[in-house]
C-alpha positions, 0 to 999 in steps of 0.5 A: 489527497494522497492517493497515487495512480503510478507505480513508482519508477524505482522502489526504495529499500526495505533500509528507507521505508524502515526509517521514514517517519509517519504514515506511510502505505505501500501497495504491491502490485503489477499495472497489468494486473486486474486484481490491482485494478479492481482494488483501485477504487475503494483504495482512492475512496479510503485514501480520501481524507487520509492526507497524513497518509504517503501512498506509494505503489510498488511494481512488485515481481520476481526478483523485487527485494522490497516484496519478498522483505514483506512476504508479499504473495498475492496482488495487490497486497496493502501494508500500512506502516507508522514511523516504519512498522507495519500496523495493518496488511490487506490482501486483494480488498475488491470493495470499501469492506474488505478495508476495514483493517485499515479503517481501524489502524490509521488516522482520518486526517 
């Protein structure tokens, strides 16, 4: 499964997520926040089966370039990228529903 618990410790550049290949989805969000607490299990429901999908979660804030490259505005906010372009966004999913955006872009395996 490809679902992550941890913020990742340092977020890579817009340059690198842009050129890495495949199935990629970026989670923006803050582990104090409970926005981004709530989303976290249909998040891990959906991922399930999804192995071809790379999870990274990004501690986003003031001052963070990658969000700001990705006009994040609310937490968690959910974009999935294939071979570095953006194919589906979801803001502030609370249940397995508000995923369906990227049910509908992304493969099962």
């Amino acid at each position: 499964m490809s679902y992550t618990r941890a913020y990742a410790a340092q977020e890579p550049s817009r340059a690198a997520v842009d050129a890495a290949p495949g199935w990629q989805l970026l989670e923006f969000g803050a582990p104090w926040c409970p926005h981004c607490s709530a989303a976290q299990a249909p998040l891990k429901d959906w991922l399930e089966g999804r192995d071809s999908i790379s999870h990274l979660k990004i501690e986003d804030g003031k001052g963070r370039p990658l969000g700001r490259s990705f006009q994040v505005r609310l937490w968690p906010t959910l974009v999935v990228l294939h071979d570095g372009q953006e194919v589906a966004r979801v803001v502030r999913p609370r249940a397995d529903a508000d995923l369906a955006a990227l049910v509908a872009a992304t493969p099962t395996t």
